[in-house]
C-alpha positions as CSV (number, residue, x, y, z in Angstrom):
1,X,122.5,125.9,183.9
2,X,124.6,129.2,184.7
3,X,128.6,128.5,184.8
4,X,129.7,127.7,188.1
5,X,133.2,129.8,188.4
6,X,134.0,130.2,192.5
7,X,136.1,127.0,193.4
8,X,134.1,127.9,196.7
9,X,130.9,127.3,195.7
10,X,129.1,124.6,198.0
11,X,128.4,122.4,195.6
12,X,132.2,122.4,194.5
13,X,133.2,121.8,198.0
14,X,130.9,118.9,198.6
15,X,132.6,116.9,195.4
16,X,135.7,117.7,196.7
17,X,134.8,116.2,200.0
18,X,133.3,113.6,198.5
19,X,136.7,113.0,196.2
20,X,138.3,112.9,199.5
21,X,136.5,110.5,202.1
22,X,136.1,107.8,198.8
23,X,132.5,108.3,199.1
24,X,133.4,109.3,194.9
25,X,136.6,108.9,192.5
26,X,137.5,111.1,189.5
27,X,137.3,110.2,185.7
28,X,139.9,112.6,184.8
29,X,139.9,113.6,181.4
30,X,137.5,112.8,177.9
31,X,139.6,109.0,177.3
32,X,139.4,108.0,180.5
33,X,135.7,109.0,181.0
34,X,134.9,107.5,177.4
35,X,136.8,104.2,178.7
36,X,134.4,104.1,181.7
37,X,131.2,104.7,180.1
38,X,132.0,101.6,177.8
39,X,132.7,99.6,180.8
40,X,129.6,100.6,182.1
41,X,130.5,102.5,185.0
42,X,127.8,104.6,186.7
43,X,128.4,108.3,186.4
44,X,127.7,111.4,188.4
45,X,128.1,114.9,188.3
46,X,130.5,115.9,185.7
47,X,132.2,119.1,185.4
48,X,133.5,121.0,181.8
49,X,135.0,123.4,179.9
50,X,133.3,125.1,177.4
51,X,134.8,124.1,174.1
52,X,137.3,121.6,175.5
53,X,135.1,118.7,175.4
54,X,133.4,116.9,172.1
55,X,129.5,117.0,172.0
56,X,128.9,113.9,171.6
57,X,131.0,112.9,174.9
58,X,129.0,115.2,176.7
59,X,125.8,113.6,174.8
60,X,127.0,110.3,176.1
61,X,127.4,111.0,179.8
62,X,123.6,113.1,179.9
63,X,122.3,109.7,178.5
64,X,123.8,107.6,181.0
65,X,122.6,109.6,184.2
66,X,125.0,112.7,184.4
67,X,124.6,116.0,185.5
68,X,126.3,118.2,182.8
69,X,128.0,121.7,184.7
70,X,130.1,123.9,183.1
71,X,132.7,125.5,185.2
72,X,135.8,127.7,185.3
73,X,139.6,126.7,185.0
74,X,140.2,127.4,188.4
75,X,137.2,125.2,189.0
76,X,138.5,122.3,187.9
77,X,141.6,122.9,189.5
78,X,140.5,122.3,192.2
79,X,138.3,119.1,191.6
80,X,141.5,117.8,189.9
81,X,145.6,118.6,190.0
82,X,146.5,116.8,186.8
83,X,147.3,119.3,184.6
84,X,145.6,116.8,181.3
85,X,142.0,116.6,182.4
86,X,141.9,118.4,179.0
87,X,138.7,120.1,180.5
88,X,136.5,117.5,181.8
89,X,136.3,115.9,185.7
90,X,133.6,112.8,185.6
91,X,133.0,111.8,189.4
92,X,131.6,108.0,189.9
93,X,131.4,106.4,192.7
94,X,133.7,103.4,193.2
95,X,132.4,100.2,191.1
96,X,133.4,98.2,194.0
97,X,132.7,94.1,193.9
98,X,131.3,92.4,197.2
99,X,133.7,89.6,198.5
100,X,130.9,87.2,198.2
101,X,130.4,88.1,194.6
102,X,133.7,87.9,193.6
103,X,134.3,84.8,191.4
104,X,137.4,82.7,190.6
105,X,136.8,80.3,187.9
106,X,138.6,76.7,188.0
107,X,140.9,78.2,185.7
108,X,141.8,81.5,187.3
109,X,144.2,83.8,188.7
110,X,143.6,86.6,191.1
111,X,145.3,88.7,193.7
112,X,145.3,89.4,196.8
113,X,147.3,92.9,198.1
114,X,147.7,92.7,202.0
115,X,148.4,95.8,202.8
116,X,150.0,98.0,200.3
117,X,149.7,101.2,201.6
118,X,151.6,103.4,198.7
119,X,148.3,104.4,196.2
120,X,151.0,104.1,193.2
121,X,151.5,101.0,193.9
122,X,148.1,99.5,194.1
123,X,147.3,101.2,190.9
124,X,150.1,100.1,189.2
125,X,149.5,96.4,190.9
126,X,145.8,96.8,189.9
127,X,147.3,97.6,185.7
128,X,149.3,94.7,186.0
129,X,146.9,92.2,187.2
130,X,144.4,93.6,184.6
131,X,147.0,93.5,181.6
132,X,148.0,89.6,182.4
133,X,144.3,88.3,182.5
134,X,144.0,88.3,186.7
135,X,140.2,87.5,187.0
136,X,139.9,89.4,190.4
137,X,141.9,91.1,192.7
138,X,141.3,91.2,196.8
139,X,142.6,94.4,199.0
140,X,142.5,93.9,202.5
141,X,142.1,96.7,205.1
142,X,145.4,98.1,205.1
143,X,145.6,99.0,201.7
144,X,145.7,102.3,200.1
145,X,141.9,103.0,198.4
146,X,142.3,101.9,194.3
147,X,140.3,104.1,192.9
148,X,141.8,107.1,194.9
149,X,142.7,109.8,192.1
150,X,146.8,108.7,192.7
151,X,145.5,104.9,192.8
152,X,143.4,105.3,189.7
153,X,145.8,107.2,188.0
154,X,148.7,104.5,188.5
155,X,146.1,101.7,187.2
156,X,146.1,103.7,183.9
157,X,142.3,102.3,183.2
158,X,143.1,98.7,184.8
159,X,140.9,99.4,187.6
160,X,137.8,99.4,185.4
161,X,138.9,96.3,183.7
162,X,138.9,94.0,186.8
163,X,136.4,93.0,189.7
164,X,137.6,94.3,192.6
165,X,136.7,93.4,196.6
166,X,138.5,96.2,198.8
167,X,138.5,97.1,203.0
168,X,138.1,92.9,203.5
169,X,140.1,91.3,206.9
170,X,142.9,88.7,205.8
171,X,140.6,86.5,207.4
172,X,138.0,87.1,204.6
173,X,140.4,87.4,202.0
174,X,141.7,83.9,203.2
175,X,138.3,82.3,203.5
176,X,137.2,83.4,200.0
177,X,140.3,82.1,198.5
178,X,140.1,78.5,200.2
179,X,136.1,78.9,199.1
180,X,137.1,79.6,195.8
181,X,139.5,75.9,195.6
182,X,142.6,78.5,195.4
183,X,146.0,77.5,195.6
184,X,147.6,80.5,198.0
185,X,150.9,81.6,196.4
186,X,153.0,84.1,198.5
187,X,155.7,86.1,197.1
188,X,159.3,86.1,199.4
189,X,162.0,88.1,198.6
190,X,164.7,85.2,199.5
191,X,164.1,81.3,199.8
192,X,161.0,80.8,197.8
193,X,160.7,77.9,195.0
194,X,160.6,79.4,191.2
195,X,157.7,80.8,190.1
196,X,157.6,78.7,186.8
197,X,157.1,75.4,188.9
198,X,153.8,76.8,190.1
199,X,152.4,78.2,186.8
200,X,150.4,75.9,186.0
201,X,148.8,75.5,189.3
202,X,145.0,76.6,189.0
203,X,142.8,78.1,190.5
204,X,145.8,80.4,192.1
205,X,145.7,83.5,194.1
206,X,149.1,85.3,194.3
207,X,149.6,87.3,197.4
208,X,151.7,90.4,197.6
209,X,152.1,91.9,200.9
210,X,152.7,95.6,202.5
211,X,156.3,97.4,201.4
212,X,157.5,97.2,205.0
213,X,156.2,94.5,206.8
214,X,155.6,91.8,203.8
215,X,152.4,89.5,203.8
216,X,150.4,89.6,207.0
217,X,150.1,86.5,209.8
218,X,147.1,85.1,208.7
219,X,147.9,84.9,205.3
220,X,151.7,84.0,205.7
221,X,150.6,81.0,207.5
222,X,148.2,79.5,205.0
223,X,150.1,79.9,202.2
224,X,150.9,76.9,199.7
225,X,153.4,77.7,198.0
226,X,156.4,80.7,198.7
227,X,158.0,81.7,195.3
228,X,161.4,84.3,195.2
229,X,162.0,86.1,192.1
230,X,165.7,85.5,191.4
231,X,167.5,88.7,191.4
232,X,171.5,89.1,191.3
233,X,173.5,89.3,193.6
234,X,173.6,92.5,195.6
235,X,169.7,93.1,194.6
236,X,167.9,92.7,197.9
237,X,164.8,93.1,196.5
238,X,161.9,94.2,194.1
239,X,159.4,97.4,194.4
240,X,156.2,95.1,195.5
241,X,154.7,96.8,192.1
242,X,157.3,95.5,189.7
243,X,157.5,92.4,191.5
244,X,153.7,91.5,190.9
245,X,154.6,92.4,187.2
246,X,157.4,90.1,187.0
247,X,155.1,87.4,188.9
248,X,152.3,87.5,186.3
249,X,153.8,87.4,183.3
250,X,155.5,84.8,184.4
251,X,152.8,82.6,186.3
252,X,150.2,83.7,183.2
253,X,152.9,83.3,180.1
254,X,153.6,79.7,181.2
255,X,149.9,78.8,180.8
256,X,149.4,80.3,177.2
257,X,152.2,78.5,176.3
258,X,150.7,75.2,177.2
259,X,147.3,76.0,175.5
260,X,148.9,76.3,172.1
């Protein structure tokens, strides 16, 4: 297949609308494509260097379904604006869970982000709740796409290494946690209990809501429990992403300390 060098080439321009409506997102680079091929995740059309990229990566992704295309620097420039693709751009559409598919053992801890609209933050939310053993994570409506390329890239991987149900009402996302046995924790920036006194609480689904205008109606009002981070004084609050961070170690330290 002849090199494909005019960033205005149709079929360039269609990924790249594709990349932009969500209909795809971007495996940027041989480690992160390598990561989601062991995952499993379905690839598409992916777009190289010559020389840049080992055979037997590019062996891997034929065998799983891709479409190999070699392409120019200024190419891939334009499929991608990180600077380290290191010469390869995967595109895969978004391994998306359905809501109704989205399990939550007795023992489990997932989250629910009500409206984060800030892409860095969901990603970085999404690396969190992967790195502390989250078995799910809910994004209603409002929140910024995860596996966007600034989402994706802020997850660092995590977003391959989770189920995740995205564009549900609070309503849903309420409904499947109360299906799902769930206590509903909410994260308050003043006058909440500490979270070590609901640790061990389980099945739990820790809420974190928008950066300006907190957790959303439906779900502030059937909450269970409202937990505050203590901060000192003259700290008004948290980034919602560090927050979350702080939240699960603590909620999922406390209960590998009472299985040993």
């Amino acid at each position: 297949m002849a090199r494909v060098d005019s960033p205005s080439n149709p079929r360039i321009a269609e990924a790249v609308r594709q990349l932009r409506d969500g209909t795809l997102f971007p495996l940027e680079g041989p480690r992160i494509t390598a990561e989601a091929l062991d995952a499993g995740i379905r690839t598409g059309e992916a777009f190289y260097l010559r020389g840049s990229v080992e055979d037997a990566l590019l062996t891997r992704l034929e065998e799983a379904g891709s479409t190999l295309q070699e392409v120019s620097p200024r190419v891939l420039t334009r499929l991608s604006d990180l600077p380290s693709t290191r010469g390869l751009v995967v595109l895969a559409p978004p391994p998306l869970t359905s809501l109704d598919d989205l399990l939550l053992p007795s023992s489990g801890l997932a989250v629910i982000l009500d409206e984060v609209q800030d892409p860095a933050n969901v990603g970085v939310m999404l690396r969190s709740a992967a790195a502390f053993g989250a078995g799910a994570a809910v994004l209603t409506a409002g929140c910024a796409r995860p596996f966007s390329a600034r989402a994706f890239r802020a997850s660092a991987g995590g977003a391959l290494r989770l189920p995740i149900a995205a564009g549900v009402t609070p309503e849903e996302a309420l409904d499947w946690a109360r299906s799902r046995g769930a206590v509903l924790v909410g994260a308050e920036a003043h006058g909440g209990e500490s979270p070590e006194r609901t640790a061990s609480r389980r099945p739990l689904a820790l809420v974190i809501g928008s950066e300006g205008h907190g957790i959303s109606a439906v779900l502030q009002t059937a909450l269970d429990v409202r937990v505050t981070i203590p901060l000192r004084p003259g700290v008004e609050s948290l980034n919602a992403g560090v927050a979350l961070g702080v939240l699960l170690y603590v909620l999922s330290s406390k209960v590998s300390a009472s299985k040993r």
